[in-house]
TORKOL-4160 file (C-alpha; in steps of 0.2 Angstrom, whole numbers, padded with zeros to 4 digits, m for minus):
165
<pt num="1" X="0053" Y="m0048" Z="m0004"/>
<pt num="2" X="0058" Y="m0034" Z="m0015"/>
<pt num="3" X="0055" Y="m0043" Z="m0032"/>
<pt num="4" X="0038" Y="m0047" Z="m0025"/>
<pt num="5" X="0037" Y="m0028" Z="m0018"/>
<pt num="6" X="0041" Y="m0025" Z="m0037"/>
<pt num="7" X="0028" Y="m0033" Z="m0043"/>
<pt num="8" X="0013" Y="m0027" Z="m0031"/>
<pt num="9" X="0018" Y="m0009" Z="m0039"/>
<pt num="10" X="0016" Y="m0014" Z="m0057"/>
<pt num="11" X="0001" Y="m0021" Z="m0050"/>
<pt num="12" X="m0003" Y="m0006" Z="m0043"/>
<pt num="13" X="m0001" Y="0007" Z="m0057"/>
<pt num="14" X="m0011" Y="m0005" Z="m0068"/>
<pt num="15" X="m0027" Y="m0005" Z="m0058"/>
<pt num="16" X="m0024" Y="0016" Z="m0057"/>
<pt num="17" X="m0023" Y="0015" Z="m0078"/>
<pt num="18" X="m0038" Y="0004" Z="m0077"/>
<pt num="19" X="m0048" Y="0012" Z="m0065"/>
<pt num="20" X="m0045" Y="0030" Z="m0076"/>
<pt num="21" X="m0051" Y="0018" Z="m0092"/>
<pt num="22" X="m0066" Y="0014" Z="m0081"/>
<pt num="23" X="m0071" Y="0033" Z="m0079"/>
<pt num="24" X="m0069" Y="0037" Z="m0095"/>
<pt num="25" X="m0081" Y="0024" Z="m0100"/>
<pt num="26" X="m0093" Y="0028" Z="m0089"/>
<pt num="27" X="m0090" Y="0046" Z="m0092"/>
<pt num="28" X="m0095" Y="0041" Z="m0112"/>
<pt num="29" X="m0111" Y="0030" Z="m0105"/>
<pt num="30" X="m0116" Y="0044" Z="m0095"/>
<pt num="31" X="m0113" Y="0060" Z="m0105"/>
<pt num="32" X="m0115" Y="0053" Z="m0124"/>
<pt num="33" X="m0127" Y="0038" Z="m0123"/>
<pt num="34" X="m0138" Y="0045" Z="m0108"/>
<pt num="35" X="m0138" Y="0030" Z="m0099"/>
<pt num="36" X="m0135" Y="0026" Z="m0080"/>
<pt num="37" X="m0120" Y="0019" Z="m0071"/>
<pt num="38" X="m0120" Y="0004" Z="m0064"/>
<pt num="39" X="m0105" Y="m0002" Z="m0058"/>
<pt num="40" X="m0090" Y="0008" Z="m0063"/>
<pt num="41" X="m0090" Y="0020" Z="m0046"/>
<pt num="42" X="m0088" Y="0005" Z="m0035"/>
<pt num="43" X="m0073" Y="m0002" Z="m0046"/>
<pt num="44" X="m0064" Y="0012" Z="m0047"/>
<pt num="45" X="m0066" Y="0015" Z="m0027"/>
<pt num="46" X="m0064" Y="m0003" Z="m0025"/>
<pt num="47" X="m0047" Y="m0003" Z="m0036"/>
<pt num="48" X="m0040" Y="0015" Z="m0031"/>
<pt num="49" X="m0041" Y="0008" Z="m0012"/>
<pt num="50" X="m0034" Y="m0011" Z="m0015"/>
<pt num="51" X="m0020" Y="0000" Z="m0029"/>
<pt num="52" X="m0015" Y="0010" Z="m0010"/>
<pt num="53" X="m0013" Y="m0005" Z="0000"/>
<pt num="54" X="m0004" Y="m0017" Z="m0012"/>
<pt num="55" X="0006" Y="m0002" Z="m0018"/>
<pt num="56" X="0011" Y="0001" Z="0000"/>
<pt num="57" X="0029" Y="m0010" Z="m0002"/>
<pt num="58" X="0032" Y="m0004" Z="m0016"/>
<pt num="59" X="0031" Y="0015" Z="m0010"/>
<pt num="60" X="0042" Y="0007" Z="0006"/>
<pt num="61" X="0055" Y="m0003" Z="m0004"/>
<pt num="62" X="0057" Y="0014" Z="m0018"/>
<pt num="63" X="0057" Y="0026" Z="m0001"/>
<pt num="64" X="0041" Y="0035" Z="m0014"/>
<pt num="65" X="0033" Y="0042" Z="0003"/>
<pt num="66" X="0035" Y="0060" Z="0011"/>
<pt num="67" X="0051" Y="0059" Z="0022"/>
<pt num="68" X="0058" Y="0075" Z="0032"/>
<pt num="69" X="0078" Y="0067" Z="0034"/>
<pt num="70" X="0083" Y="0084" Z="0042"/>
<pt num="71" X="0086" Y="0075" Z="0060"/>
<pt num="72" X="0094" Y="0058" Z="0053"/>
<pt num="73" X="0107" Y="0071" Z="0043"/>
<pt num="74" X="0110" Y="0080" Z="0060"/>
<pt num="75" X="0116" Y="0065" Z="0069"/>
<pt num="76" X="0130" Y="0054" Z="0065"/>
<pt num="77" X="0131" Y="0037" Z="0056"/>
<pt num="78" X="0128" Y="0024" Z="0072"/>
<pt num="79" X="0111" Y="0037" Z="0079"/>
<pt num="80" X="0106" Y="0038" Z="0060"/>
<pt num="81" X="0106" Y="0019" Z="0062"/>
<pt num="82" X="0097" Y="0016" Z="0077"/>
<pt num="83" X="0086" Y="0032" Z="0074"/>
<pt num="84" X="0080" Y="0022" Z="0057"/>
<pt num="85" X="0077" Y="0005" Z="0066"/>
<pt num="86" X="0069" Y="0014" Z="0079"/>
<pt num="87" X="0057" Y="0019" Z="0065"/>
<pt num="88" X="0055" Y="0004" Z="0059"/>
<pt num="89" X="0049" Y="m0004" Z="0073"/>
<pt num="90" X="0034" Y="0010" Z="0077"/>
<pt num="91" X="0029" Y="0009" Z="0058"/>
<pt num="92" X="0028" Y="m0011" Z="0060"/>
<pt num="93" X="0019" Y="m0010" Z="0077"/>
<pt num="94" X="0005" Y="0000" Z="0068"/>
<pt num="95" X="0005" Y="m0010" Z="0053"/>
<pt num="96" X="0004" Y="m0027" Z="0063"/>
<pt num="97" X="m0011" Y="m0019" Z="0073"/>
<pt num="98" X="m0020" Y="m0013" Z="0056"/>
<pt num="99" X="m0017" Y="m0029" Z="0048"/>
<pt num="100" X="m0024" Y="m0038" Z="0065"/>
<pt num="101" X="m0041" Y="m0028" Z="0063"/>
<pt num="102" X="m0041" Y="m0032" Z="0043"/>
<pt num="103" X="m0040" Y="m0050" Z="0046"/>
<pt num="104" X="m0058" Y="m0052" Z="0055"/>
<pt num="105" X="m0065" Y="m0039" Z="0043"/>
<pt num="106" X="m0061" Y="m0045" Z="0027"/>
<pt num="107" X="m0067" Y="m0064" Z="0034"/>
<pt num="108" X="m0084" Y="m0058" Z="0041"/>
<pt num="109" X="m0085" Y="m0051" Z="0024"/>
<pt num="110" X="m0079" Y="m0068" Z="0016"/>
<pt num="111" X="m0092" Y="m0079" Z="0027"/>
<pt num="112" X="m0108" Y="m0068" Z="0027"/>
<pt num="113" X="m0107" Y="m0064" Z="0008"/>
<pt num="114" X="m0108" Y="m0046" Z="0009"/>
<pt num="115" X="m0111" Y="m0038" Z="m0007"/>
<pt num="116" X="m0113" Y="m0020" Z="m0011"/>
<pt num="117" X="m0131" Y="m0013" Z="m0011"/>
<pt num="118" X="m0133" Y="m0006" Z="m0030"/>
<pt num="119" X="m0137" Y="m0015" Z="m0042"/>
<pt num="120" X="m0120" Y="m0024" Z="m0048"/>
<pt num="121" X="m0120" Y="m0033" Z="m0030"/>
<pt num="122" X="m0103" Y="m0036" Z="m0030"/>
<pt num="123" X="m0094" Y="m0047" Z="m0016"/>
<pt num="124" X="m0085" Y="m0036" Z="m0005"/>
<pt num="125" X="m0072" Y="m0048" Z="0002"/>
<pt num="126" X="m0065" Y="m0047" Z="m0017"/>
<pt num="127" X="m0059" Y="m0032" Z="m0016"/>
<pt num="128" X="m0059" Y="m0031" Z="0005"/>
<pt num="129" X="m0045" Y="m0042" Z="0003"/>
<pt num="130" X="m0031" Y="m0032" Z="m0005"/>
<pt num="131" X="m0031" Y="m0024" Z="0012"/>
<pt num="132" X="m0026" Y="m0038" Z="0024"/>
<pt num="133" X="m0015" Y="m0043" Z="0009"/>
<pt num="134" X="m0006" Y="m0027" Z="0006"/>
<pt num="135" X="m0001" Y="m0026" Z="0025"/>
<pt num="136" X="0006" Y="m0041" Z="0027"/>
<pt num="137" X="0016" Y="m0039" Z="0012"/>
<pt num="138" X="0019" Y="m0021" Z="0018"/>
<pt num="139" X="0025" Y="m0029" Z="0034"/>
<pt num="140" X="0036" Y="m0043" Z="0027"/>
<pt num="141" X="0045" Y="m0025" Z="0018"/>
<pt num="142" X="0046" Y="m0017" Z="0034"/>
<pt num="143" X="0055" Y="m0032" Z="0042"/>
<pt num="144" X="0068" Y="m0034" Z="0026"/>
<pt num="145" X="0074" Y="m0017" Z="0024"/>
<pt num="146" X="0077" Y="m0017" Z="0043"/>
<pt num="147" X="0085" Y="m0032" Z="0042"/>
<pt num="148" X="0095" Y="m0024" Z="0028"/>
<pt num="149" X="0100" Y="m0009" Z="0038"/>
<pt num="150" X="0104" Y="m0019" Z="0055"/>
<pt num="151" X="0116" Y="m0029" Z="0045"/>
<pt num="152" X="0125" Y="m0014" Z="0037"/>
<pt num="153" X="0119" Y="m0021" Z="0019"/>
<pt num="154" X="0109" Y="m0005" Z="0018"/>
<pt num="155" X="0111" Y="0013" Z="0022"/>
<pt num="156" X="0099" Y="0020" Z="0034"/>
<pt num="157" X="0086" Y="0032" Z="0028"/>
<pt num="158" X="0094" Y="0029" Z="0011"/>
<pt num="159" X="0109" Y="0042" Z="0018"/>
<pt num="160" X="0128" Y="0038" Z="0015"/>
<pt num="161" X="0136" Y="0037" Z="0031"/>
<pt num="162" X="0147" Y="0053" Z="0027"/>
<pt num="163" X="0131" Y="0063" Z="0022"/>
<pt num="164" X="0130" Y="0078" Z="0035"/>
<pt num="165" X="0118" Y="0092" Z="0034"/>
């Protein structure tokens, strides 16, 4: 899970530098050549949203997201541990809930054949999909760090068990 984590974060930085190539290019078509825009605003939205969800276990397995650790340093090693698998269970119920609502909205998108309304007409399950995908993923991280940590393979929170505040 973490190699694959791995790899959705390379993934993820690559549609960012992409979607910043996109802008500039349509920052050049725009402002130098006078011409309109045509698909380069849903792209980058469409590849800024689907580079947040499949970067998501990445940001998990790196520990890349805001934590405050204040409380898991006040109490001791076997709290710190429960404390941390007690998080890990509220994050998974939410994420199990938002990937429950993704599924059906990425497939109506999928068997209607929505596309966008400009021009360009592009099928939103494309890019819909990263969503689903990223939280399942997302989930499967969730599951093996905790596993890691009620195993005592890794330390919760990222803390030593000696660490106090």
């Amino acid at each position: 899970m973490h190699a694959a984590s791995r790899v959705l974060g390379v993934a993820s930085a690559g549609l960012i530098l992409l979607s910043v190539g996109v802008i500039c290019q349509m920052v050049f078509v725009r402002a130098v050549l006078g011409q309109s825009s045509i698909w380069q605003t849903e792209f980058t939205t469409f590849a800024l949203v689907a580079a947040t969800f499949l970067g998501a276990p990445y940001i998990l397995l790196t520990r890349g997201h805001v934590a405050v650790d204040v409380l898991p340093l006040m109490v001791g090693a076997p709290a710190r541990r429960m404390l941390c698998l007690f998080g890990y269970a509220v994050t998974l119920v939410f994420c199990l809930f938002f990937l429950y609502a993704a599924i059906p909205w990425w497939f109506d998108a999928w068997q209607t054949g929505q596309t966008t309304s400009t021009i360009w007409r592009a099928r939103v399950w494309i890019p819909y999909l990263s969503v689903p995908v990223g939280l399942a993923l997302l989930c499967l991280e969730l599951i093996a760090d905790a596993w890691l940590v009620a195993t005592r393979r890794a330390d919760p929170f990222g803390i030593a068990p000696d660490a106090k505040l």
